[in-house]
N, C-alpha and C positions, 0 to 999 in steps of 0.2 A: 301489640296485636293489630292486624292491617281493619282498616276501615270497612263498613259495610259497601262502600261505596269504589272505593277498588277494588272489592272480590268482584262487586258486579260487575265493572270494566274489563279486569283481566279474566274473566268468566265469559263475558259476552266475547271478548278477542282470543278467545278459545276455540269457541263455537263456530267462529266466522272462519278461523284456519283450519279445523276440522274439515269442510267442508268447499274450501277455497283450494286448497291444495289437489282434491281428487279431482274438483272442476279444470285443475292444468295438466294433468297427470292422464286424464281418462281418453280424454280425446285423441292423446297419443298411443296409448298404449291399444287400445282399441280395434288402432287401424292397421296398426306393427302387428300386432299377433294374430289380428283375426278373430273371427265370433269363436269359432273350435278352439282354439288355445287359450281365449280368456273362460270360455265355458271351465275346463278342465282344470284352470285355475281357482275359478268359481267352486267348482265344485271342489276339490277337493279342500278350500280353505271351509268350507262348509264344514262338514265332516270333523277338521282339526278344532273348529269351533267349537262342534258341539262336548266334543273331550275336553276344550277349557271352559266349557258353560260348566261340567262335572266336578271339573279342577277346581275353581273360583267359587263354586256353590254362589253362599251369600255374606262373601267377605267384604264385597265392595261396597253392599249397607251395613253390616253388622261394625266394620272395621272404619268405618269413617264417624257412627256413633260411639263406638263406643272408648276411640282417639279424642273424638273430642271432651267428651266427658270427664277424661283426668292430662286436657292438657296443661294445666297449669303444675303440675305432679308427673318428676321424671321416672322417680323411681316406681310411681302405679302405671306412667307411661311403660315405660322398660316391661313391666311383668305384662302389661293387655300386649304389645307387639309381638313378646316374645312368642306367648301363647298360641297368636293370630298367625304368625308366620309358618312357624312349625306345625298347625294344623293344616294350612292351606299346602308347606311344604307335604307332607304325608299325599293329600288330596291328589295334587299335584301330579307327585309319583303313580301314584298309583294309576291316574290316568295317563301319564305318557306307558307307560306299561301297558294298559291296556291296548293303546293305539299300536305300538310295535305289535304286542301277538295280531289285533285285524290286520295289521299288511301282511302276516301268513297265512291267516284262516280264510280270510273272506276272499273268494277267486275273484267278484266285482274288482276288488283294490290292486289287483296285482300290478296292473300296468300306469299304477301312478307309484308305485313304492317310491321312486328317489322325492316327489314331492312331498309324499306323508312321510318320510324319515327329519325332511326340513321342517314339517309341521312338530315333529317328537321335539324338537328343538324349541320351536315357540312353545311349546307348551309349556317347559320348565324356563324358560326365558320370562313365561308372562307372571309367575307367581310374585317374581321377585321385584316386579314393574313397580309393585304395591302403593298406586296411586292413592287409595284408602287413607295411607295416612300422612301422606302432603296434604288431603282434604280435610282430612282432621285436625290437622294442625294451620287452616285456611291458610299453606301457601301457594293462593292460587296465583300470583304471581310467577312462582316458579316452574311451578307447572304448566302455565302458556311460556313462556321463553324457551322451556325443553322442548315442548313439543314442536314448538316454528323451528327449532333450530336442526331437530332432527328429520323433521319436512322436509326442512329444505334442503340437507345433503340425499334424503331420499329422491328429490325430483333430480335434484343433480345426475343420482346415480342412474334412476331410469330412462333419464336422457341419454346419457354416455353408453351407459351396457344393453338396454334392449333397440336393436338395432333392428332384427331379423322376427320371420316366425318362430322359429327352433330356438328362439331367448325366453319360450315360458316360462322355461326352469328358474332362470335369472331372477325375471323379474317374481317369481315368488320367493326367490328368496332373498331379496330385497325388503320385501314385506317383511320377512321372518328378520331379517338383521335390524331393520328398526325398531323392534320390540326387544331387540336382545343390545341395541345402541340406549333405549331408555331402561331398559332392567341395570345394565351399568352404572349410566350416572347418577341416579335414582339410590343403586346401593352405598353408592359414595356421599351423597349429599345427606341421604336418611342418617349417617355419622351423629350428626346436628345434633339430631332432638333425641334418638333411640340407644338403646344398646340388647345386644341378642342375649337374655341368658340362659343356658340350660339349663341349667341348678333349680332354678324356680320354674320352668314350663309347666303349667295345669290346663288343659285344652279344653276340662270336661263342663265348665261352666258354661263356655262358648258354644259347644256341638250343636246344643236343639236349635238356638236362633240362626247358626251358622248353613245348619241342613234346611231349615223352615223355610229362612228368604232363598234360597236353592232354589227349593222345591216353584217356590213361585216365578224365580227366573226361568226354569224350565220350561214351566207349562205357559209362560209368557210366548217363548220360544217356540214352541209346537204351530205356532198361529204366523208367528214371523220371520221365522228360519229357516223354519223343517223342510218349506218347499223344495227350497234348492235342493237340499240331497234327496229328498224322495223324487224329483225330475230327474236328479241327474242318475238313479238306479233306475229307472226302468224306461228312460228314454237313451239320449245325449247328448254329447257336452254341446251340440250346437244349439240346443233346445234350450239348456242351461244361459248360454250366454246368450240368445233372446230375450229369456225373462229376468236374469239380474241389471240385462242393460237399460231394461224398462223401468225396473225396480231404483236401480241407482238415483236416476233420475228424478223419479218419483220422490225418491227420500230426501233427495237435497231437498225440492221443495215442501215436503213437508216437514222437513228440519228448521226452516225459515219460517213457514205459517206455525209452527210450533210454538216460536218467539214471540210473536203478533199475540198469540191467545195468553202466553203466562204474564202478560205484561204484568194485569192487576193481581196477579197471587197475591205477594206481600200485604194486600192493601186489603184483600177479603179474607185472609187470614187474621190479618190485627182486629179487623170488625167482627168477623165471630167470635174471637176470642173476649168482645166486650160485651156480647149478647146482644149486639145492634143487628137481629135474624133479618129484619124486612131490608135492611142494607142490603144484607147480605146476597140476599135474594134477587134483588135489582142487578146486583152486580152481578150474579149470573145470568141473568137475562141480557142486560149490554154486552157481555163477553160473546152469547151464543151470535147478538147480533152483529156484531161485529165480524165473529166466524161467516156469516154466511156472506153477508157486504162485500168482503174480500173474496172467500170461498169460489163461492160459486161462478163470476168472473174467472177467476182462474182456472175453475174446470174447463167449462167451454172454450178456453185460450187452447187448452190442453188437449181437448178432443176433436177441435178444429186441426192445432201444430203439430199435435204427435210425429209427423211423419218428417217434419224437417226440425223437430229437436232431436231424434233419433240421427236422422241423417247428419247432425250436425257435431253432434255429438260423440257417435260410435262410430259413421261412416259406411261408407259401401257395404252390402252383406247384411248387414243389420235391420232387411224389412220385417223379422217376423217378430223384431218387438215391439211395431206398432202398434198390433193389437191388443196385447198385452199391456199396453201403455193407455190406452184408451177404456179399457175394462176396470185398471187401477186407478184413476182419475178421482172415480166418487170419493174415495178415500180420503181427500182431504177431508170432507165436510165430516164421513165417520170419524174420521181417526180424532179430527177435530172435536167436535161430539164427545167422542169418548174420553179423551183429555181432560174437558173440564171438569163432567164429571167425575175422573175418578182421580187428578190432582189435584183442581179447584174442591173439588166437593168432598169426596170421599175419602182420601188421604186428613184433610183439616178438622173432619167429622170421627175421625176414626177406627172408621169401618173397615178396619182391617180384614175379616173373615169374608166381606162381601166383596172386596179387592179378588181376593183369592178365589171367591167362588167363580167371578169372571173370567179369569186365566185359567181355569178349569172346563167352562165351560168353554171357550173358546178353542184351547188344545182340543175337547172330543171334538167341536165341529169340525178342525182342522185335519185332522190325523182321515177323517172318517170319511172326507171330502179327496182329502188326497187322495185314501183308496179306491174310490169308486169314478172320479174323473180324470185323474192325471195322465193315468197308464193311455187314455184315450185323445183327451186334448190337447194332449202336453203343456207350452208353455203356456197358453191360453185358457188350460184348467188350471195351471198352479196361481194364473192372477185371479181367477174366480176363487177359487178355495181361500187365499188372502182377504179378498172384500165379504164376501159370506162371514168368514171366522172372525174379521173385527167387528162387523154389524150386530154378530151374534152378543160377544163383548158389549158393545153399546147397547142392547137392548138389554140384558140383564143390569149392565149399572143404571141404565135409569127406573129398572123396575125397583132397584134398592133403593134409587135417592128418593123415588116419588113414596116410598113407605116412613120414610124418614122426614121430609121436607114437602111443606104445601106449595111444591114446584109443578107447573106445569108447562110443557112444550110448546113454545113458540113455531108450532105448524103455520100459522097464519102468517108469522114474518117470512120462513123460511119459503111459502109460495107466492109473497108478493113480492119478495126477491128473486126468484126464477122469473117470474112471468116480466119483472121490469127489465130482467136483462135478456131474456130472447132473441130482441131486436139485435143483438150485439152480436149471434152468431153469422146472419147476412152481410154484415159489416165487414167480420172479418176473412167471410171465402170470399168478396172482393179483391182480396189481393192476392189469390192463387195465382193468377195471370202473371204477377211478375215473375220475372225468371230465377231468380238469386234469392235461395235458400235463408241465408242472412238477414235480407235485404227484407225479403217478405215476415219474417217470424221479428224483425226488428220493425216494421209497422203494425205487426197485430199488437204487438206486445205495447207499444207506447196505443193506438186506440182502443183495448181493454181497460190501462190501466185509466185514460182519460175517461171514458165512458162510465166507469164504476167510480171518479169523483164526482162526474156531473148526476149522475142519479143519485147518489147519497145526498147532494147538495140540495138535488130542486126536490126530492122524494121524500127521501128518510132525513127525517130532521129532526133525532131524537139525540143526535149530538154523537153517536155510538164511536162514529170511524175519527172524529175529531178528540173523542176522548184517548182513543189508542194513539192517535199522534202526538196532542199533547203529551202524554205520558212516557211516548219516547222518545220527546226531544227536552222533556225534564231528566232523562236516568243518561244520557248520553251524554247532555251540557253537565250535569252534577257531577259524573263520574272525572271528566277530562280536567 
């Protein structure tokens, strides 16, 4: 069985190519297609999404638990895959079915039909992807090697074939062939540990947990997805690809502040599990500060550069995701916020049902936000409805943990951390005047990052940003 310490590795060098690959990929494709043709790609991979959000329900948690639980057992393994596949196959069907009748019904869809036909393909391409149970069976080894390796014929590809505007086609389906290049080797390797049998398929044990975690991917989704297609129905695709260009963006780096914040999961998981609560506690509070140390530094990097990480990024055409890019910003510190809470805290605690009520609450704001400002602001309402919808989120999980836990909100760090970094914004529109786009967002970026060690240094001296360093230059020297 591989080591705790290589799943981290090849885990972390998962993560890093996730989001390594789009960063070489985007900037090209961006400027070759144009805002309109990645909109209408946007959009309708939106859409195809959501039919595999339907598809997938909640195999990718139910299926990765419940793999693991008799991996040492081929023949209880054999019956849970067999079970798991064959449900998710039915699920599957039934939504690329579905998708084909909307390219006839819905008059919106008519003029992407050859895209959403390429989409009916992903769909049945992606069931059989079934990452679920290489996680289950932690070979996350093999799973970062496939993934780099079929990246990499994918940049390959988009370098070669998307030359032109009139290449949107291509390059979505490109997208769609790498799903259907990892659903292959995937069905070849799964050989290994599985075998499919029909003779024994019983599905009916799996349904409730399979539709449950569904249901709360779903209503996750309504707060972080839905945008896209509800812009791209009652606007267009040029609006579209404003705000995903903003968004992308956005998500790499909060992909990365992501990693910063779960450093100490393991370590305040093992402590609660021993009843060391005041531990535990502290350790939520280093973590929050930690988030804002960083955080908030980076927003203002954010709301100062916008306009030449966009331009840097997407390229000519692509001003009106500035502001949208500037609106989504705060989101670090919420989304951050909400993170801890509800993986740090609420996941380790339990709290299952107040998980759920947050994604609940969230989708209505979301859904209810959309209807009433999108149709008017467009891309500019869909990034308000986003930051609204997660705050909403973050204010119900912490009204759960403070009923649970004698936690209280570090407001008092969080505004002596803003106020110590103010100075930082005059600092950095000093270098507007340079000319080169690069040049200048390549000096904000190294005197934010200086300016937020020298104030942790001479200010906050409670060790917070030195504890997150230590700790990942222990799991990075360990892993190697």
């Amino acid at each position: 069985m591989p080591s705790i310490k290589k799943n981290f590795f090849y885990n972390g060098l998962l993560t890093v190519a996730n989001y390594l690959f789009p960063l070489i990929t985007y900037p090209y494709v961006s400027r070759v297609l144009g805002v309109s043709n990645i909109g209408i790609c946007n959009f309708v991979d939106s859409i195809v999404n959501y039919f595999i959000l339907f598809s997938m329900m909640g195999v990718a948690i139910v299926g990765v638990r419940e793999i693991a639980a008799v991996r040492e057992d081929r023949e209880a393994r054999n019956r849970v895959f067999s079970d798991l596949i064959a449900l998710n196959g039915l699920t599957s069907g039934l939504a690329a079915v579905a998708l084909a009748a909307a390219i006839f019904v819905v008059p919106a869809l008519a003029e992407y039909r050859s895209l959403l036909w390429i989409g009916v393909v992903k769909i049945l391409a992606n069931f059989l992807c079934m990452d679920w149970l290489f996680q289950g069976m932690e070979e996350f080894k093999y799973i970062t090697n496939r993934t780099i390796l079929v990246k990499f014929l994918y940049v390959a590809g988009v370098f070669l074939l998307v030359r032109k505007p009139e290449d949107y086609p291509v390059y979505y389906l490109l997208l769609t062939l790498m799903v259907v290049l990892n659903a292959g080797i995937n069905l070849s390797y799964a050989r290994r540990f599985v075998s499919f049998r029909k003779q024994e398929v019983d599905w009916a044990r799996h349904v409730r947990p399979f539709f449950t975690m569904g249901l709360y991917m779903f209503l996750t989704s309504m707060y972080t997805t839905f945008n896209v297609t509800y812009l791209g129905f009652v606007s267009d695709t040029v609006q579209v690809g404003y705000y995903t260009s903003a968004t992308k963006v956005f998500s790499m780096v909060i992909a990365l502040f992501t990693a910063f914040t779960t450093v100490m999961l393991p370590r305040m998981s093992a402590v609660l599990s021993e009843g060391r609560k005041d531990e535990f506690l502290g350790l939520v509070s280093k973590t929050f500060r930690i988030l804002f140390i960083v955080g908030v530094p980076v927003i203002l990097l954010l709301l100062v550069g916008a306009g030449d990480v966009i331009r840097i990024l997407s390229g000519k055409g692509y001003e009106g995701a500035v502001v949208p890019m500037r609106i989504v910003a705060p989101l670090i510190l919420v989304i951050g916020m909400e993170q801890i809470l509800v993986v740090q805290v609420m996941m380790p605690m339990k709290m299952d049902r107040a998980v759920f009520v947050n994604s609940a609450v969230g989708a209505g704001v979301g859904i209810l936000l959309n209807l009433l400002l999108v149709r008017f602001m467009l891309a500019q309402g869909s990034a308000i409805v986003w930051v609204v919808s997660e705050l909403s989120v973050f204010l119900c999980a912490w009204i759960a943990v403070s009923r649970n836990l004698s936690l209280r909100f570090p407001l008092g760090d969080l505004v002596r951390v803003i106020v110590f970094h103010l100075p930082l914004v005059p600092l950095l529109l000093l270098f507007l005047p340079v000319g080169n786009a690069f040049l200048r967002l390549g000096c904000q970026g190294a005197v934010t990052g200086l300016y937020m060690l020298v104030v942790n240094l001479l200010f906050f001296k409670d060790g917070a940003l030195a504890l997150w360093i230590r700790s990942i230059w222990r799991k990075v020297f360990a892993s190697c």
